[in-house]
C-alpha atoms as one frame of an Amber mdcrd trajectory, in Angstrom:
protein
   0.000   0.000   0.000   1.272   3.942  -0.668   1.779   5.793   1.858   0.241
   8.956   1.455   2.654  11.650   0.981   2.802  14.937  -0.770   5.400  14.993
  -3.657   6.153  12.537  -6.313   9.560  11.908  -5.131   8.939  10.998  -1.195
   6.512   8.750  -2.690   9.041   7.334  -4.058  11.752   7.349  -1.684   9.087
   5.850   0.992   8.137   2.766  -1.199   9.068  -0.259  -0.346   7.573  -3.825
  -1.803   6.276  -6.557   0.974   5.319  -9.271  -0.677   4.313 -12.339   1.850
   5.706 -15.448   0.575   2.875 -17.558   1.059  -0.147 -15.650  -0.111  -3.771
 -16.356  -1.564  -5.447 -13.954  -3.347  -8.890 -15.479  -2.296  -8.171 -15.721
   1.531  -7.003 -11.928   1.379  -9.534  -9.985  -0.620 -12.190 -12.232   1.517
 -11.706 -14.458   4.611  -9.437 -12.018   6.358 -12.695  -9.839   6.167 -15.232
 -12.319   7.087 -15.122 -11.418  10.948 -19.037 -11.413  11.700 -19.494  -7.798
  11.649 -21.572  -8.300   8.414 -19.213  -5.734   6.780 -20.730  -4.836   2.801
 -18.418  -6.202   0.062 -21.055  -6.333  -2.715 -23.872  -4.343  -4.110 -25.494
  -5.637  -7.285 -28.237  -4.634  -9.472 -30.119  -6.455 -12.107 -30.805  -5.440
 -15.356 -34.547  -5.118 -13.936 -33.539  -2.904 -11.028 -33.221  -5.451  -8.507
 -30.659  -5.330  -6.095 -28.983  -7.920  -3.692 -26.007  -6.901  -1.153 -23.759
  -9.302   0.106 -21.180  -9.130   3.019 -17.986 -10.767   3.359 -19.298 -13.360
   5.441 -21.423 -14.124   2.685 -19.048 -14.503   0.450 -16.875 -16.217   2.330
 -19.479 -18.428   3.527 -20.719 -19.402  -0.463 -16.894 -19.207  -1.916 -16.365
 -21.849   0.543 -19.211 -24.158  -0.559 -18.417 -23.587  -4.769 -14.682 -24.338
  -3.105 -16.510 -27.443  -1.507 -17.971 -28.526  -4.966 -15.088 -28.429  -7.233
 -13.258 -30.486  -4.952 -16.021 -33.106  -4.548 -16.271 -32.637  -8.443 -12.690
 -33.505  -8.747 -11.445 -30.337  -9.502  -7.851 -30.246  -7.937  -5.064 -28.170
  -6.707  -3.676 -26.133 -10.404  -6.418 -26.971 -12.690  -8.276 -24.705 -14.201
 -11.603 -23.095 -13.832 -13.759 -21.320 -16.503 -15.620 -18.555 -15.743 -18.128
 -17.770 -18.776 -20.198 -14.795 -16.995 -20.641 -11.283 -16.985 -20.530  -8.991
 -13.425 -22.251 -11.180 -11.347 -22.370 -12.325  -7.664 -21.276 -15.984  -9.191
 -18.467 -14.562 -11.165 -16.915 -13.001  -8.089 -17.310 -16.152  -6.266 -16.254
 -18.411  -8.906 -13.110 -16.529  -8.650 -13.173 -16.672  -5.101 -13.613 -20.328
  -4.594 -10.927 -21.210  -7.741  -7.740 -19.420  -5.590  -9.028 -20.647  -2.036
  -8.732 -24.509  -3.573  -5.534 -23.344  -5.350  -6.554 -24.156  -8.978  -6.522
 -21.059 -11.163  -9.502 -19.022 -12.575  -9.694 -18.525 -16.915 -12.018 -15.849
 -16.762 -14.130 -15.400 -20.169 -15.231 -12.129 -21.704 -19.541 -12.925 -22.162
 -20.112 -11.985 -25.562 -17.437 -14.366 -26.554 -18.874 -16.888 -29.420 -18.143
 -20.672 -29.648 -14.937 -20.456 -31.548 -13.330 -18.089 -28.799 -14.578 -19.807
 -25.996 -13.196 -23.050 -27.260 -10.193 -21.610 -28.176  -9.509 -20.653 -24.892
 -11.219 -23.806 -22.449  -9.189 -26.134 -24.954  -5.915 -24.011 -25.001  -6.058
 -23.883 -21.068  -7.283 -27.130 -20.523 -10.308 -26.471 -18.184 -11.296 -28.300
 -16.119 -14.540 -26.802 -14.844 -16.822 -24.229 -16.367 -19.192 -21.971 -14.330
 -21.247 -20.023 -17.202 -24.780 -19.196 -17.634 -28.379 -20.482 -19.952 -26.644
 -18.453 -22.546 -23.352 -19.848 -22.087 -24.148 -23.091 -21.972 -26.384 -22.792
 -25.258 -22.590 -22.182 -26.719 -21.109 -24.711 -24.848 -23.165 -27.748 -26.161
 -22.273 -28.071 -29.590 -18.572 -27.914 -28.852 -18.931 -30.072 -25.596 -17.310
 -33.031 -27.116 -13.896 -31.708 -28.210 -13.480 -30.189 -24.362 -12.229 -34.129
 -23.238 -10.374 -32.439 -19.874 -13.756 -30.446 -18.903 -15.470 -32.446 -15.905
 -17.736 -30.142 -14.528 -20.094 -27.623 -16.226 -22.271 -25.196 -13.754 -25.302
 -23.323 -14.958 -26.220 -20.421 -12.425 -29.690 -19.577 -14.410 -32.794 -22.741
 -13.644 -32.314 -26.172 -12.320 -30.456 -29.194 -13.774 -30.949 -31.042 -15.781
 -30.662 -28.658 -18.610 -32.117 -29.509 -22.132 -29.303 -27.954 -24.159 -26.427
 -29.620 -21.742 -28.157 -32.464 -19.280 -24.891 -33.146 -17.502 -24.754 -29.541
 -15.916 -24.906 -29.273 -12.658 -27.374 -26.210 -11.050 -25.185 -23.804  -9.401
 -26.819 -22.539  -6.051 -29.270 -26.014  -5.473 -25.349 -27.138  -5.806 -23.787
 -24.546  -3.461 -26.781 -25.750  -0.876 -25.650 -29.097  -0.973 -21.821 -28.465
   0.335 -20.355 -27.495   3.613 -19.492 -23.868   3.962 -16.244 -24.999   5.947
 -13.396 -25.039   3.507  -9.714 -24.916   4.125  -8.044 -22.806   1.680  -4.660
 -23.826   0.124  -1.666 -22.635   1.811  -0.405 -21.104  -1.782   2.808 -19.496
  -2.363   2.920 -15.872  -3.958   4.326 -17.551  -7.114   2.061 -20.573  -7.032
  -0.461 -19.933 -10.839  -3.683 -17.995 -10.062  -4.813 -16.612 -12.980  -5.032
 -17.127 -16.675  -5.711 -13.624 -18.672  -6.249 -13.883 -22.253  -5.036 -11.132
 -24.848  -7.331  -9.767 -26.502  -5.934 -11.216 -29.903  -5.272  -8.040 -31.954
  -2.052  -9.597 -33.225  -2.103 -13.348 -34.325  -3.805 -15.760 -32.151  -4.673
 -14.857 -28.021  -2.171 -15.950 -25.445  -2.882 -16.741 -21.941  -0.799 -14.647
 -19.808  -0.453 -16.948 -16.554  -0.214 -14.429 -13.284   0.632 -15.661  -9.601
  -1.237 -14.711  -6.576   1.187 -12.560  -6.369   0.097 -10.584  -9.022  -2.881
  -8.616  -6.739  -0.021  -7.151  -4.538   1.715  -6.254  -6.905  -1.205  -4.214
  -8.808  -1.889  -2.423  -5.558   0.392   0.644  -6.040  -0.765   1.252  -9.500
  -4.004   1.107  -8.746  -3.843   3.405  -5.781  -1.925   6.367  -7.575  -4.621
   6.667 -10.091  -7.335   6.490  -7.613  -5.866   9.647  -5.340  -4.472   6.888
  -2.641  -7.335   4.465  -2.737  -8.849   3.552  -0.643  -8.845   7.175   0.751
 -12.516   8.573   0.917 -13.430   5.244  -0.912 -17.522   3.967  -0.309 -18.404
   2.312  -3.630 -16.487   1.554  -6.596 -17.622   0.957  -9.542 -16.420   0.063
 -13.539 -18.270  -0.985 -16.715 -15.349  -3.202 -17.640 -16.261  -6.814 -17.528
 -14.087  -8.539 -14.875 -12.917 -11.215 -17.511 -10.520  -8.206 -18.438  -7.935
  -7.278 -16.513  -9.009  -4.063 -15.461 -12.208  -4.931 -14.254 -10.553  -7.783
 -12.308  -7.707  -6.583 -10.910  -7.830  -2.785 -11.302 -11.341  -2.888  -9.505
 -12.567  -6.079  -7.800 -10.060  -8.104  -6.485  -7.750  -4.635  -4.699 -11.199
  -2.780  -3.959 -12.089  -6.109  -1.727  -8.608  -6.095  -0.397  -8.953  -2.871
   1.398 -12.451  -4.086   2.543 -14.112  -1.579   0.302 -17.848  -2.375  -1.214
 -17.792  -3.075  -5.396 -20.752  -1.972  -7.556 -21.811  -4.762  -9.451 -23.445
  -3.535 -13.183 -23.146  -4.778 -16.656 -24.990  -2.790 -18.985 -25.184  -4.933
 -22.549 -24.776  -1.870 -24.085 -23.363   0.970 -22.320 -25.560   3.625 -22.028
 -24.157   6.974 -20.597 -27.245   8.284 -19.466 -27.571   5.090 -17.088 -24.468
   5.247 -16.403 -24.571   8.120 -14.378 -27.946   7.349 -13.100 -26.524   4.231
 -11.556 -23.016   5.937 -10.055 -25.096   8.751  -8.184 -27.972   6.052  -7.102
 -25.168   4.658  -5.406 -22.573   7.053  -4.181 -19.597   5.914  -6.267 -16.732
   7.598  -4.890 -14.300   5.391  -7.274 -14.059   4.602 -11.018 -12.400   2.857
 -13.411 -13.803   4.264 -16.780 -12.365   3.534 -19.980 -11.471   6.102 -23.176
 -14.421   4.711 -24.901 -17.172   4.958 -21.410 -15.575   8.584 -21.128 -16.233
   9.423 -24.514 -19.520   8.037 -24.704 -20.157  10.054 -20.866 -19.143  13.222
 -22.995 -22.067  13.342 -25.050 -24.102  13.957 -21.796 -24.782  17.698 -21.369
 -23.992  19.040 -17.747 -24.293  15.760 -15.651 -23.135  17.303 -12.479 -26.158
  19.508 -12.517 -27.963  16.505 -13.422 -26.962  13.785 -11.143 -25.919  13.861
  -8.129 -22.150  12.279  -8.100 -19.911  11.726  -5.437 -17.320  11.021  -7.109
 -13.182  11.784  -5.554 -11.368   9.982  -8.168 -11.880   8.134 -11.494  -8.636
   6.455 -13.502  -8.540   5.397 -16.809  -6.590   3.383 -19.446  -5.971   1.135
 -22.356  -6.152   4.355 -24.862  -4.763   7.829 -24.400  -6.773   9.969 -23.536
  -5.512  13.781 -25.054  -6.397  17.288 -23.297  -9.775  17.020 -24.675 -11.220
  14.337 -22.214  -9.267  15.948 -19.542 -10.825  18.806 -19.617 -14.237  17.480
 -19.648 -13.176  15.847 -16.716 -12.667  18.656 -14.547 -15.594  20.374 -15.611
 -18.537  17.627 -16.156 -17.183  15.306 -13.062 -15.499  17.611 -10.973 -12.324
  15.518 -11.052  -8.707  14.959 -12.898  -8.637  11.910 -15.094  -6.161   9.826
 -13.746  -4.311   8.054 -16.556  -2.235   5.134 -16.439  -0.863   2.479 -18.464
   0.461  -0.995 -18.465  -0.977  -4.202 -20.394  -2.093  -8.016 -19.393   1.373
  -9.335 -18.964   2.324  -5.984 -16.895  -0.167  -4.241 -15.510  -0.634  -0.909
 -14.120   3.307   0.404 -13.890   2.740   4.244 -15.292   0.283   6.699 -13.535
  -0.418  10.573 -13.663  -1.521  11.064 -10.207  -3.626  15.083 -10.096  -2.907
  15.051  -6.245   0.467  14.829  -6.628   2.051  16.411 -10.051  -0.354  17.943
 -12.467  -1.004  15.704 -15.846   1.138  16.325 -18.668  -1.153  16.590 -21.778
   0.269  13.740 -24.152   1.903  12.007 -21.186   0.659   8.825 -19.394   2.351
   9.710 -16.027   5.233   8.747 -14.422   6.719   5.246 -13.319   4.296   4.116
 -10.563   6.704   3.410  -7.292   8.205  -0.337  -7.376   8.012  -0.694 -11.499
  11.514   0.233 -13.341  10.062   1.408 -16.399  12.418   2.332 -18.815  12.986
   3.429 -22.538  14.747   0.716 -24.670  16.438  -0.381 -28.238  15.100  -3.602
 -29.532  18.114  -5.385 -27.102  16.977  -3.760 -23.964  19.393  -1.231 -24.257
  18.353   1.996 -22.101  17.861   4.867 -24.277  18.532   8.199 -23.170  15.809
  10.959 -22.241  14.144  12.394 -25.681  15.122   9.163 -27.857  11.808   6.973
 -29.136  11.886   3.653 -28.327  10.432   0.733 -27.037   8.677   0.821 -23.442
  10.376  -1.697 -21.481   9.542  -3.060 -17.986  12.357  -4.220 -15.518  12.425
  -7.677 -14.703  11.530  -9.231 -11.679   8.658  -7.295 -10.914   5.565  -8.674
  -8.576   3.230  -7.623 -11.079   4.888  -9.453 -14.434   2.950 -12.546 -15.513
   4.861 -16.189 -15.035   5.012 -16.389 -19.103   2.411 -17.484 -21.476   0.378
 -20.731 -20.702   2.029 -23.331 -22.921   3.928 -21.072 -25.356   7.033 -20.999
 -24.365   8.282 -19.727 -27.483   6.239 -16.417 -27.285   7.214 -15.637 -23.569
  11.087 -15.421 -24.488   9.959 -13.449 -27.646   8.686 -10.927 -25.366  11.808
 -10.006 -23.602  15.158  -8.232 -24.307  17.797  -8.589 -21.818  16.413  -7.739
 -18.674  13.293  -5.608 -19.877   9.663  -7.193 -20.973   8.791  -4.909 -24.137
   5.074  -4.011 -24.290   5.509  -3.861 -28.246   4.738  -0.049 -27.697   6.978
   3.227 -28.328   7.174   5.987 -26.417   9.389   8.540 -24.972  10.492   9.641
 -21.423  11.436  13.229 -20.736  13.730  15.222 -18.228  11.129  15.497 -15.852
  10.509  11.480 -15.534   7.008  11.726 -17.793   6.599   9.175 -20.377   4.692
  10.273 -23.711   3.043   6.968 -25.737   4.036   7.109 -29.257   1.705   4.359
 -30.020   1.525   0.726 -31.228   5.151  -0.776 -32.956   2.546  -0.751 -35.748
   0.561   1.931 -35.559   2.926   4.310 -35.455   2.808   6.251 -39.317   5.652
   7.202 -41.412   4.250   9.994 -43.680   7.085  12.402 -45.392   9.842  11.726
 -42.868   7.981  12.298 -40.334   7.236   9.486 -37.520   3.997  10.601 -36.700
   1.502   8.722 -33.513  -2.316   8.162 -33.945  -3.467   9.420 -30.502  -2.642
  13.194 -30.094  -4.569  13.741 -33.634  -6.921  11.587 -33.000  -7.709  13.488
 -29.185  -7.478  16.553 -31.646 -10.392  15.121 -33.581 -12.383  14.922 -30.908
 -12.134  18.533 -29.946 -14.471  19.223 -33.345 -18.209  19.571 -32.497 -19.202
  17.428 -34.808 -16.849  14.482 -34.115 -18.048  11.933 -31.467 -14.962   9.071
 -32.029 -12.109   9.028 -34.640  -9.476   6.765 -35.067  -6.476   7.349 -37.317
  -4.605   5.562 -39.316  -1.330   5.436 -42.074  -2.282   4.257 -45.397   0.362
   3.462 -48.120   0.906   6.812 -50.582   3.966   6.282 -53.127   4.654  10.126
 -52.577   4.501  10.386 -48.743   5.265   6.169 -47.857   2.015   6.487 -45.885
  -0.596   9.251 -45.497  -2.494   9.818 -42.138  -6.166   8.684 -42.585  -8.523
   9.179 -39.759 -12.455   7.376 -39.367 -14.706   9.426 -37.862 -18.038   8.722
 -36.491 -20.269  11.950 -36.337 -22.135  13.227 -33.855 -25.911  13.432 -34.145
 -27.178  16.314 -36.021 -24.251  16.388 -38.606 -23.928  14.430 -41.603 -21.433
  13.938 -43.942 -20.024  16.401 -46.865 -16.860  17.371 -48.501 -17.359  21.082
 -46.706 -17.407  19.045 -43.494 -14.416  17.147 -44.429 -12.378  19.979 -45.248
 -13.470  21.833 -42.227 -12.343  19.005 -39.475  -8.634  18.704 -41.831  -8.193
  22.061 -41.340  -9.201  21.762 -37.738  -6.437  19.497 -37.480  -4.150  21.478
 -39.516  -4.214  24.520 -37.652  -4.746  23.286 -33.848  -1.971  20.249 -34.089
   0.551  20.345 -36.974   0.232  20.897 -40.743   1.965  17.528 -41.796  -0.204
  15.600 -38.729  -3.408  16.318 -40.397  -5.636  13.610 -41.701  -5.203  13.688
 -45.628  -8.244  11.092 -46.339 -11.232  11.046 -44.248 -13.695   8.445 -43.822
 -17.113   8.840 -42.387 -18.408   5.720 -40.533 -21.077   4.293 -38.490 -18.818
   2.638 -36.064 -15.489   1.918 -35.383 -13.351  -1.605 -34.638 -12.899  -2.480
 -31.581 -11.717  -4.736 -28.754 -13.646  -6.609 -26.300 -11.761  -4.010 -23.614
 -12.726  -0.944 -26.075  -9.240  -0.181 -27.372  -9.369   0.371 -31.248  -8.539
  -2.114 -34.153  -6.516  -0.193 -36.146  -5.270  -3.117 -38.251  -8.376  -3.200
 -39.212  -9.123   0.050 -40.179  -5.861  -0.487 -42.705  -7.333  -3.412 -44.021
 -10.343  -1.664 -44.971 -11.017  -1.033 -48.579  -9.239   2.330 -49.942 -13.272
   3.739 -50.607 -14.260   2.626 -47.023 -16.749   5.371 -45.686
């Protein structure tokens, strides 16, 4: 935990890592909380408005039962368990129940379709499944080439279940065990976690974490979050805890400092409900993604609207420019705290408003216990000012164990002693580091080595333009020219006046040879389960796409 300080640097100084050697993620973010007092961990609501609270001793109480069942089911010690759910009470104690018996959790994004989901259960060899009616509709037909799967639970009806028989009901299930449970005596290395990428380059890899891996996220969750759990009451994020933001930026350290997680999926995000939901509820804390913030921006005034209480929200996975920044401050009465890091390394760069003020086009400064570093393709150090890879020092609490089964891929992704995210950036005098952007989404236009995100946050600053990405597309003048997408904002509608008028928007507020040279007017854009762009496939598109 930080310890609350008031410069960057004593922050620093006053760091020190304590990681226990034997450790269990599921025992600490629970059972050490489970003292009788009845103290809240949970609040979830429904897509009909219901809404059911849980305490630690509940959970502790039902974690130990599923616990109960998967070891009765023959679930042992380092297998692993599927979860196939959205936010859910049975998600959280799916994951739960998987680290106290000291197997290890594959958590599944929902809207995944049959070929990703048996991808992953056959890459990782599950050996349970907890899912729901609609998962298990996409779990029958490829039931039969899943030979290491032994147990399939279905939270929604009672078994048996016409489109799977041999599932088993979850809570009738849950009933039937003992709530007394002895959780492994894991050490902080000992596998707890299988994260999948999200596949945007060649096939998804499981990034295999330790329990470890919760400590470690803890300081890079509380920079963002203005020393979380300071003034903390509710947290809340729309990112589905099969990600690793909603898991382990949100759930897993909120319940380790005994604070209370707001349990909401919306199918489709909906601003509007969005912030009808965090001031119902007195979220203090969020984790809100570029793409919830953006789609929050369209709302006119919302702190004359709705009540919020919110102290701090963080974001990441896409940067997010001066424009959202400054709807920040004025629409939510708070600094966007940005930081950065990826599934294999999570949460090791953070602005933090309380302590340094943001540095538009930065994405903060090393978080305290991460050696983050610019480096050559060897893992040489590069000096201040020089573009290069973003490298993370090795050992670090927070670095995955390697890729389930792919040996091959987890040496690829180190150089000497640095893990390379695959991204560039830059790191200043001052200690700030500036994303550059993707290995290969970086554009080469003229000479010029020229990133997506600044124009693309410049984009956005145009009143007609509600999301843009941007792209290099080949030009046998230039090498590549910059090409943005733009969805429009309701009431405007696209023209070759309008075009020209949001290139020279660009051209005059950015740079001249940073402006977008072909424009394309879409419905949507490409993206990610997590809500980061595709922009491989935006340069796959057709040359006429619009």
């Amino acid at each position: 935990m930080l310890t609350k300080t008031d410069t960057y640097e004593s922050l620093v100084r006053s760091f020190a890592w304590h990681i226990p050697a034997r450790y269990n993620i599921g025992v600490d973010t629970c059972d050490k909380w489970a003292d009788g007092s009845g103290r809240l961990a949970l609040v979830y609501e429904s897509s009909d408005g219901t809404i059911v609270r849980y305490s630690f001793d509940d959970l502790k109480a039902l974690s130990n039962r599923l616990a109960s069942s998967f070891a009765a089911r023959g679930i042992t010690r380092g297998e692993r368990i599927g979860i196939f759910l959205p936010q859910a009470p049975e998600t959280a104690l799916a994951h739960l129940a998987a680290y106290k018996l000291g197997a290890v959790a594959v958590p599944l994004f929902a809207l995944f379709g049959q070929e990703a989901l048996e991808y992953r259960l056959a890459n990782s060899g599950a050996a349970a499944l907890v899912t729901n009616a609609a998962g298990l509709a996409k779990i029958a037909p490829i039931r039969a080439s899943l030979p290491e799967l032994k147990a399939v639970y279905c939270i929604d009806g009672d078994a048996p279940f016409a489109a799977l028989p041999e599932a088993l009901a979850f809570w009738p299930e849950l009933e039937s065990r003992s709530p007394e449970f002895t959780p492994a005596d894991t050490h902080a290395d000992d596998p707890a976690v299988i994260i999948y990428t999200s596949g945007t380059t060649g096939k998804p890899k499981g990034a295999l974490h330790g329990h470890r891996v919760l400590p470690g996220h803890l300081p890079g969750v509380e920079m963002p979050l203005a020393f979380f759990p300071d003034h903390a009451r509710m947290i809340w994020t729309p990112a589905d805890w099969a990600w690793i933001g909603g898991l382990l930026d949100v759930l897993l350290p909120a319940w380790h400092h005994g604070v209370p997680v707001l349990a909401r999926r919306f199918e489709k995000f909906e601003p509007e409900a969005a912030f009808d939901l965090m001031a119902r509820h007195g979220v203090t804390h969020a984790f809100l993604p570029p793409t919830a913030l953006k789609m929050l921006r369209t709302v006119g005034s919302p702190r004359e609207r709705y009540a919020l209480s919110l102290v701090a929200v963080s974001s990441g996975g896409e940067s997010l420019g001066e424009e959202l920044i400054e709807w920040g401050r004025a629409a939510l009465g708070v600094t966007l705290n940005e930081f950065y890091g990826q599934t294999e390394c999570n949460v090791v760069l953070s602005s933090c408003s309380t302590l340094f003020e943001p540095r538009i086009g930065s994405i903060g400064k090393a978080v305290p216990g991460h050696r983050v570093a610019i480096v050559d393709d060897e893992g040489r150090e590069l000096p201040p000012g020089t573009e290069g890879n973003i490298g993370i020092r090795s050992p670090d609490p927070v670095m995955f164990l390697g890729y389930w089964r792919n040996e091959e891929a987890t040496r690829e992704k180190f150089a000497g002693d640095y893990l390379l995210t695959g991204d560039l950036g830059v790191l200043d005098e001052d200690g700030f580091f500036r994303f550059v952007g993707r290995n290969d989404d970086v554009i080469t236009s003229a000479g010029y080595r020229i990133g997506p995100g600044p124009i693309e946050d410049c984009l956005l600053g145009h009143p007609a333009v509600r999301l843009a990405a941007v792209v290099g597309v080949p030009d046998p003048t230039r090498t590549e020219i910059v090409k943005a997408f733009i969805v429009l904002n309701p009431g405007f509608a696209p023209s070759p006046a309008l075009e020209r008028e949001i290139q020279e928007h660009v051209k005059t507020r950015l740079a001249a040879h940073e402006y977008p040279r072909a424009v394309a007017f879409v419905t949507n854009l490409p993206m990610t389960a997590t809500g980061k762009i595709i922009r491989r496939a935006l340069r796959d598109s057709p040359p006429d796409a619009a």
